[in-house]
C-alpha positions as CSV (number, residue, x, y, z in Angstrom):
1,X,-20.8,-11.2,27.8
2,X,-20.5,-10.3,24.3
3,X,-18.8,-12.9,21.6
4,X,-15.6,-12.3,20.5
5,X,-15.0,-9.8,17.2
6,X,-14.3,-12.2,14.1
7,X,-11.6,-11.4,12.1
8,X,-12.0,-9.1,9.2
9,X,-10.2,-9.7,5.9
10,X,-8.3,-6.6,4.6
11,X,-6.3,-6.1,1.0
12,X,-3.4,-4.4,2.3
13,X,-3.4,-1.8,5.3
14,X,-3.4,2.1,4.2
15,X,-0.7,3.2,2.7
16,X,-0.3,6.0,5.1
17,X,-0.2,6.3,8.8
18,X,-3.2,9.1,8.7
19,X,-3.4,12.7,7.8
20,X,-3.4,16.0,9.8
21,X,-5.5,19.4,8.8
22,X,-3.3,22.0,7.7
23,X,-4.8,25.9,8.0
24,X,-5.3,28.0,11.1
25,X,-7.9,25.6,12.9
26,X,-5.5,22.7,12.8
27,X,-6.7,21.0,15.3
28,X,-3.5,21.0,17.5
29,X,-4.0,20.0,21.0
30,X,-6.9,18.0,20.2
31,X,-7.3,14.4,20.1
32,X,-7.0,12.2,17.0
33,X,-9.7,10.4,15.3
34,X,-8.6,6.9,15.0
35,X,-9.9,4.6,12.7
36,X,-9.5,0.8,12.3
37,X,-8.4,-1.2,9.7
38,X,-11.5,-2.6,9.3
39,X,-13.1,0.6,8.8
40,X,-10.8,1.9,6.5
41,X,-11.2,-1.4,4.6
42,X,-15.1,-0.2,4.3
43,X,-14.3,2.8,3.5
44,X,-12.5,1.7,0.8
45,X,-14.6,-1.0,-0.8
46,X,-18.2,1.1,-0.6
47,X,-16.3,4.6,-1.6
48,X,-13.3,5.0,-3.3
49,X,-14.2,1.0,-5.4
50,X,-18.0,1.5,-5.2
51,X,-18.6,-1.9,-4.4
52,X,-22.2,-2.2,-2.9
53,X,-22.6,-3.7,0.7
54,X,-23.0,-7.1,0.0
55,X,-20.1,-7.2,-2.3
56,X,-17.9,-5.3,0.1
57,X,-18.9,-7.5,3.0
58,X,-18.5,-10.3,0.7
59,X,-15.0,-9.5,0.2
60,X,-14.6,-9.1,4.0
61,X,-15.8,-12.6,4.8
62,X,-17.9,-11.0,7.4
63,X,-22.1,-10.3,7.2
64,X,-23.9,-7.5,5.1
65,X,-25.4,-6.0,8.5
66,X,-21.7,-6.1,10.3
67,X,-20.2,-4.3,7.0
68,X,-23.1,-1.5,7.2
69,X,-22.5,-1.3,11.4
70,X,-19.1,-0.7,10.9
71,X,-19.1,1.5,7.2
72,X,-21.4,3.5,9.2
73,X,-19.2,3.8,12.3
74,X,-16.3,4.9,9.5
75,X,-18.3,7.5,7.8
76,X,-18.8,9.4,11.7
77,X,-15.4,9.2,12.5
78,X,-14.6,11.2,9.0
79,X,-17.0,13.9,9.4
80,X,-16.0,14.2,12.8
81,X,-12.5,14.6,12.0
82,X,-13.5,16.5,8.7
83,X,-15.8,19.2,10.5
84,X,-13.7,19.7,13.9
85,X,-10.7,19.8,12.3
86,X,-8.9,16.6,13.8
87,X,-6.0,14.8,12.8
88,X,-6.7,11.4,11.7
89,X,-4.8,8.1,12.4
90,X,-4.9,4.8,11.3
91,X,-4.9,1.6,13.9
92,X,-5.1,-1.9,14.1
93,X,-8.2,-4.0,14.7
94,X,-9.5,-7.8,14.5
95,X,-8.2,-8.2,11.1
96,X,-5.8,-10.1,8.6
97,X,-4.2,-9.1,5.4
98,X,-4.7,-10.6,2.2
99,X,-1.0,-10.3,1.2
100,X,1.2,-13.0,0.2
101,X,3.3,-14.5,2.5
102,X,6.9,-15.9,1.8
103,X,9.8,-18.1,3.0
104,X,13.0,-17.6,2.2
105,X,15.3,-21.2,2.1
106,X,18.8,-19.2,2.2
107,X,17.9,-17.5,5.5
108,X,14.8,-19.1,6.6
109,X,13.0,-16.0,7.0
110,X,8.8,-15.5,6.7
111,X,8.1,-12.0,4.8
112,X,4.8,-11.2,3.0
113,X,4.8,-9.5,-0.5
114,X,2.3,-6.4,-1.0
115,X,3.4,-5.3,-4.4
116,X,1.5,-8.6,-6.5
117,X,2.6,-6.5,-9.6
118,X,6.5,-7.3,-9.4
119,X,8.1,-10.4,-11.4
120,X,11.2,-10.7,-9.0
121,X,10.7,-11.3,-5.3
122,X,13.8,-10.9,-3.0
123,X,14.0,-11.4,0.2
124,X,13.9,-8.3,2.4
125,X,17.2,-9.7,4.9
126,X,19.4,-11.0,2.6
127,X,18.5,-10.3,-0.6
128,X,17.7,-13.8,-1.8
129,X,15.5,-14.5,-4.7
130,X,15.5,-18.3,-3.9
131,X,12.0,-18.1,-2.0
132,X,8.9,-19.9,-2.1
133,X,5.3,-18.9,-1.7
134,X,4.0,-20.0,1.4
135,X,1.4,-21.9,-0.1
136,X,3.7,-24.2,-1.5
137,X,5.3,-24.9,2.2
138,X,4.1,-26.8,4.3
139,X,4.3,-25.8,7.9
């Protein structure tokens, strides 16, 4: 029996759900090519932030050889869906999200916090900006 998949350490997911082929061959009727965080995580750090494997996998928390297996795994799936004309979607996976996670003390509420550009923080139920970083709680 095969271990158990370790999890994989993402930035944020995709900002998008996936994409469709527009045109006459648009695929329609045909099954979507779906692609895991993880991959998409591969994607990004080798291609779109050039970041070489071991850096990448670095970043990942995960081995050089498991990055390439699943970059390589990634870069079928998108000429597959490229070439046949195939809608692509985005799923889930053995991963976690490098965000930052919140609490809120007027409606004790957990949220995480993806823009890490943004000076005020409220809290996404009540509006609150009396929070506190989760790091700072202790559980």
């Amino acid at each position: 029996m095969a271990r158990p998949k370790k999890l994989r350490k993402l930035k944020n997911p995709p900002i998008v759900k996936g994409f469709s082929p527009i045109g006459k061959a648009t695929g329609k009727g045909q099954e979507p090519i779906l692609i895991n965080y993880d991959e998409y995580e591969a994607l990004r750090l080798a291609d779109y932030n050039m970041s070489n494997h071991l850096q990448a996998s670095v970043k990942m928390q995960i081995s050089r050889a498991t990055f390439t297996r699943i970059y390589a795994h990634a870069r079928r799936k998108l000429a597959t869906a490229l070439v046949e004309g195939r809608p692509i979607l985005f799923q889930g996976g053995p991963v976690y999200f490098d965000s930052q996670w919140h609490y809120c003390r007027q409606c004790p509420c957990y949220f995480n916090h993806l823009e890490k550009d943004e000076k005020t923080i409220a809290c996404p139920l009540c509006l609150s900006t009396d929070i506190t970083s989760c790091k700072e709680k202790i559980f």
